[in-house]
C-alpha positions in Angstrom: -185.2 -81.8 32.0 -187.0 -81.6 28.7 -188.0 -85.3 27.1 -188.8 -85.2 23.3 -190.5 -88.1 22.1 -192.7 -88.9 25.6 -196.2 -87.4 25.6 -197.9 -86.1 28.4 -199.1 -88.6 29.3 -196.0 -90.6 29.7 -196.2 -93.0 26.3 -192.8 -93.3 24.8 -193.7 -92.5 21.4 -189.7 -92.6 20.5 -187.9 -89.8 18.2 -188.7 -91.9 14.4 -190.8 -88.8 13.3 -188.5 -86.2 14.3 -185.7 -87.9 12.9 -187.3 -87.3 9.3 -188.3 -84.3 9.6 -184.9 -82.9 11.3 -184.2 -81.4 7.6 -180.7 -82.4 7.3 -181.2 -86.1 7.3 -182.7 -89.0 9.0 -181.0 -90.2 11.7 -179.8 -89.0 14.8 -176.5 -86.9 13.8 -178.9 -84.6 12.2 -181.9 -84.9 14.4 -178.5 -83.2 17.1 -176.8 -80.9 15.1 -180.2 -79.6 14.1 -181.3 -79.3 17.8 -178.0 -77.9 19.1 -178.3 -75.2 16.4 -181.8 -74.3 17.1 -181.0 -74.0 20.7 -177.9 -71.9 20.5 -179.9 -69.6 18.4 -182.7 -69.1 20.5 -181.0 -68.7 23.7 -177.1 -67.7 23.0 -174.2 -70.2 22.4 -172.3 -69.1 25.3 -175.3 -70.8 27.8 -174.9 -74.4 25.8 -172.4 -74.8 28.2 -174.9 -75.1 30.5 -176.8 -77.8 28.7 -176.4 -81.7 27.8 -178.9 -83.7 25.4 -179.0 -87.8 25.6 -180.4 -90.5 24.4 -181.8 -92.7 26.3 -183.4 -95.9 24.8 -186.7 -97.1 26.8 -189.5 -99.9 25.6 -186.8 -100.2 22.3 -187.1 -96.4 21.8 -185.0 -94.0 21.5 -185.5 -90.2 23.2 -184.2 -87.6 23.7 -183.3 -85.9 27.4 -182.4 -82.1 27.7 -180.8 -81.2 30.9 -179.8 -78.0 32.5 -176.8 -77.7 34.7 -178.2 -75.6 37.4 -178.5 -71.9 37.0 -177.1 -69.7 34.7 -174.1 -67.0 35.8 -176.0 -64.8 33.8 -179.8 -63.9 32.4 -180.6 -66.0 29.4 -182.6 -64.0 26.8 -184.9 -65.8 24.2 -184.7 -64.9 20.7 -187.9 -65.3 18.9 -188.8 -63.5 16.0 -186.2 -60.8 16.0 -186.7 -60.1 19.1 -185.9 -60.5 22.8 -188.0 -61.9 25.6 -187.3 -62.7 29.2 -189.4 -66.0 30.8 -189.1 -67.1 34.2 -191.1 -70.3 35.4 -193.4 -70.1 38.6 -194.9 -73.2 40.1 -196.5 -75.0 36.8 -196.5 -71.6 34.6 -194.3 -69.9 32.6 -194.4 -66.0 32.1 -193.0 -63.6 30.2 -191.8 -60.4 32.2 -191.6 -57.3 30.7 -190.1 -53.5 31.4 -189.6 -53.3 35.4 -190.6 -56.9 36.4 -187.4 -57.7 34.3 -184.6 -55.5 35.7 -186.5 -56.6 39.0 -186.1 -59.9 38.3 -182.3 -59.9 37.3 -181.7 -57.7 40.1 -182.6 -60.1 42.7 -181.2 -63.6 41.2 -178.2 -62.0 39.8 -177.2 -58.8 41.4 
């Protein structure tokens, strides 16, 4: 799960400021469509299947919640910058592998 408008440090700052700055308006139609789109684009739409945003309100706040169904049928591929990049997460890291780690990688989670 991914919460947008919590800190770190748990203090529900609420999703106002990203509202307005979403691009497309300033309320939370466009704060989703702007979010869904970024997120298809970056990772594929076929895996969006695979994930559901809500909006939970908490001290009169409003967030956002990303979840992840489980794990994908297939590698999901980032999209950054006209390229490709493969992360996997380990304990509290995240890493990017590259070259043989990669087919490695797919090999044993999805052979």
């Amino acid at each position: 799960e991914l919460f947008i408008g919590v800190r770190d440090d748990h203090e529900i700052l609420g999703l106002e400021n990203d509202f307005k700055v979403s691009g497309r308006g300033k309320d939370k139609d466009a704060f989703l469509l702007v979010l869904d789109n970024l997120i298809s684009e970056q990772i594929g739409a076929v895996h969006m299947a695979n994930i559901s945003i809500e909006f939970p309100v908490i001290d009169g706040k409003e967030i956002a919640v990303i979840k992840v169904a489980g794990k994908a049928g297939t590698p999901v591929w980032l999209k950054n910058e006209g390229k490709q990049q493969f992360y996997i997460r380990r304990s509290a890291s995240t890493i990017e592998l590259h070259g043989e780690d990669v087919h490695r990688y797919i090999s044993d989670h999805w052979g």
